[in-house]
C-alpha positions in Angstrom: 0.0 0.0 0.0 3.0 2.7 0.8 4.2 1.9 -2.8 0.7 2.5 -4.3 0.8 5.5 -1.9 4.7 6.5 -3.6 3.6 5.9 -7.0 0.8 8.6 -7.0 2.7 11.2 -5.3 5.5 10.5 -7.5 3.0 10.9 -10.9 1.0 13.7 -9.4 4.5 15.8 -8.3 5.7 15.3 -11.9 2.2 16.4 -13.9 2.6 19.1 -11.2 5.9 20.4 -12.4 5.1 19.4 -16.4 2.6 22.4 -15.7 4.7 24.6 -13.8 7.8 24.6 -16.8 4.7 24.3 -19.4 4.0 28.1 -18.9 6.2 30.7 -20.0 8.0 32.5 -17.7 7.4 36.3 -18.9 10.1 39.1 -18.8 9.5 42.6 -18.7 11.2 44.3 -21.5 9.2 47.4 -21.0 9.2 49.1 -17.1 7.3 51.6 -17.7 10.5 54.7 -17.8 13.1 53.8 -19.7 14.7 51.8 -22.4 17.4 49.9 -20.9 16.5 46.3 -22.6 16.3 48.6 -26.3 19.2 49.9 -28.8 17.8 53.5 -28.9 18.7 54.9 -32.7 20.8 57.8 -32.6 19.7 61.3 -32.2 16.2 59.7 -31.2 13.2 61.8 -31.5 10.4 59.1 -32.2 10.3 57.0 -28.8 9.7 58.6 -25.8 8.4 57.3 -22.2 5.6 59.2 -20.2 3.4 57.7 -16.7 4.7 53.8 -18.1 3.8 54.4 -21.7 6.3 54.2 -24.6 5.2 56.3 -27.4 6.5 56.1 -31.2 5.7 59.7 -33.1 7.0 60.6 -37.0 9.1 63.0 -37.0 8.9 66.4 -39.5 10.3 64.6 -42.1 8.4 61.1 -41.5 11.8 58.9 -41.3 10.3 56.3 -39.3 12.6 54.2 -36.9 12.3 50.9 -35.6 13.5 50.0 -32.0 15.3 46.9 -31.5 15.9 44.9 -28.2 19.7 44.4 -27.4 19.3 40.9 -27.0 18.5 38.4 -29.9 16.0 35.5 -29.6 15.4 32.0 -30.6 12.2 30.7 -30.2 10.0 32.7 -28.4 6.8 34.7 -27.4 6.3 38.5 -27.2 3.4 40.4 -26.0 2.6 44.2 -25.5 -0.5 46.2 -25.2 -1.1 48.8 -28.2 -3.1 51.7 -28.7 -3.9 53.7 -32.2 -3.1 57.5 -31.7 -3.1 60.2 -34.2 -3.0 59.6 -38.4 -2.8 56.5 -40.6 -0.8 53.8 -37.9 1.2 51.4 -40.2 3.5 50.1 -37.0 4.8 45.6 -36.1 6.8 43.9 -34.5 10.0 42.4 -36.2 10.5 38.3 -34.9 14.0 38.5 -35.2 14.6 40.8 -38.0 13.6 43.0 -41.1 14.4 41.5 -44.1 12.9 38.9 -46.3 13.3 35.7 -43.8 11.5 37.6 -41.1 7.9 38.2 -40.6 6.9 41.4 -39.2 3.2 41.3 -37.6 1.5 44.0 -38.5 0.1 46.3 -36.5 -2.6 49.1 -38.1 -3.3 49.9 -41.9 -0.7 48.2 -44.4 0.4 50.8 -47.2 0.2 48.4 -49.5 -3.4 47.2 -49.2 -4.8 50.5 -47.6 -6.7 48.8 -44.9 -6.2 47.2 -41.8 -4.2 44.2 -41.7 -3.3 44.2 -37.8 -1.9 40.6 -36.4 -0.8 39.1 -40.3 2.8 38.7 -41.2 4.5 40.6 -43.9 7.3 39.1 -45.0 9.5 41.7 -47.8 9.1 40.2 -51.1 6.3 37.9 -50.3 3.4 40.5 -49.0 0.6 39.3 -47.0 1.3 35.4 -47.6 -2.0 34.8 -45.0 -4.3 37.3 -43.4 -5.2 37.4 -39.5 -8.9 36.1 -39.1 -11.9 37.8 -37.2 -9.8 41.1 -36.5 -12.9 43.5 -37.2 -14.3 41.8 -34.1 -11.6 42.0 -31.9 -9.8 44.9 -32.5 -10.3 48.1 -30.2 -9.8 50.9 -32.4 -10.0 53.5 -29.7 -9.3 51.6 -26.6 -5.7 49.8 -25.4 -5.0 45.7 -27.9 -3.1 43.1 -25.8 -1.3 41.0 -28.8 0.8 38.1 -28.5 3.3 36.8 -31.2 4.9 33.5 -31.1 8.3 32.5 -33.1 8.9 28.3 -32.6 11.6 27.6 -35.2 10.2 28.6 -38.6 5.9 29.0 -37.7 4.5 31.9 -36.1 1.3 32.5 -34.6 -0.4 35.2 -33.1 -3.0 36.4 -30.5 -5.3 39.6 -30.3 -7.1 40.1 -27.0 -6.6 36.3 -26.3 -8.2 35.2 -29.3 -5.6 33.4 -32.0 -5.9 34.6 -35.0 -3.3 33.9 -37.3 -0.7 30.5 -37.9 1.8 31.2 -40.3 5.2 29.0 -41.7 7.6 30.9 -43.5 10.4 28.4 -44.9 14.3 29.4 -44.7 13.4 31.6 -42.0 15.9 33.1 -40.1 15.7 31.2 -36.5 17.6 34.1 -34.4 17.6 37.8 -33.8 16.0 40.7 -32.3 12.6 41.5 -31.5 11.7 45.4 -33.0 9.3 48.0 -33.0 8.0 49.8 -36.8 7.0 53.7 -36.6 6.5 53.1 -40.5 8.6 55.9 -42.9 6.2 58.2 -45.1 3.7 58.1 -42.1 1.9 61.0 -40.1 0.9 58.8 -37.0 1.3 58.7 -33.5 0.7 54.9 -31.3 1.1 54.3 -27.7 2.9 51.0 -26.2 3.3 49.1 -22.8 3.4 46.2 -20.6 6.1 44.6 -23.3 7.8 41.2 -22.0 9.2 38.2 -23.7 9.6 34.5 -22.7 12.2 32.5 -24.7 10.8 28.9 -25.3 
């Protein structure tokens, strides 16, 4: 009887644990005041931090810039909230790069299509290869987004306000780099980010 006894403990402290590691372990990128986990660009005059928000604004001449992390990631999951501000928003976030073996999930109107294309992947060269589904329901055009975008080797899929809405592959991706942050070029716009973290898987 003490083995039987043993031999559940010993199952239902290991499905106990399993759970425990099973769940990401979230780190704040983002506190709030300052940029210490980002590469700020040079002469910087699009992100700025106010009462724990980071705001991205164009600049005169609408340059755009794109905020990196300083570290570089594998497989992993990101998630921020978001919130439209002023003009046409065209803004993503890079998993682990910008050029054509990255996806970017968007984030507001793509300049391409001219509509809303928030929580698909662009990819350079390729477009819109899928589009995010039921975004028209979930997305709060004048209230604060939670999204969550997932890199695991060479898929990616994504979340909007807890709902998943998009589950993309992308061959010959690249399988490290830095997580960013778009304020589009040739844009008038203004958006509003915080609560960023990131838990490597």
């Amino acid at each position: 009887m003490k083995r039987l006894y043993l031999f559940i403990f010993t199952i239902g402290f290991g499905l106990s644990c399993f759970g425990q590691t099973s769940e990401p372990q979230m780190e704040t990128i983002f506190e709030g005041d300052n940029l210490d986990y980002w590469e700020v660009p040079e002469n910087n005059i699009w992100w700025t931090t106010d009462a724990g928000t980071l705001w991205a604004k164009s600049d005169s001449e609408k340059k755009g810039s794109i905020l990196w992390t300083k570290k570089k990631y594998k497989d992993f999951v990101v998630q921020l909230d978001f919130k439209f501000g002023e003009g046409t928003v065209d803004s993503g976030i890079f998993m682990r790069g910008d050029d054509e073996k990255n996806a970017q999930i968007q984030i507001g109107e793509s300049g391409s299509l001219k509509r809303d294309m928030t929580a698909s992947p662009y990819v350079p060269k390729l477009g819109y290869p899928v589009e995010a589904e039921g975004i028209k329901d979930l997305l709060k055009i004048n209230d604060w987004n939670t999204i969550k975008a997932m890199a695991i080797g060479t898929t990616y899929k994504v979340w909007l306000n807890g709902t998943e809405v998009m589950n993309y592959t992308l061959e010959d991706a690249n399988l490290e780099g830095p997580i960013g942050i778009q304020l589009h070029p040739n844009r008038e716009m203004s958006i509003q980010f915080r609560d960023i973290s990131v838990a490597e898987l």
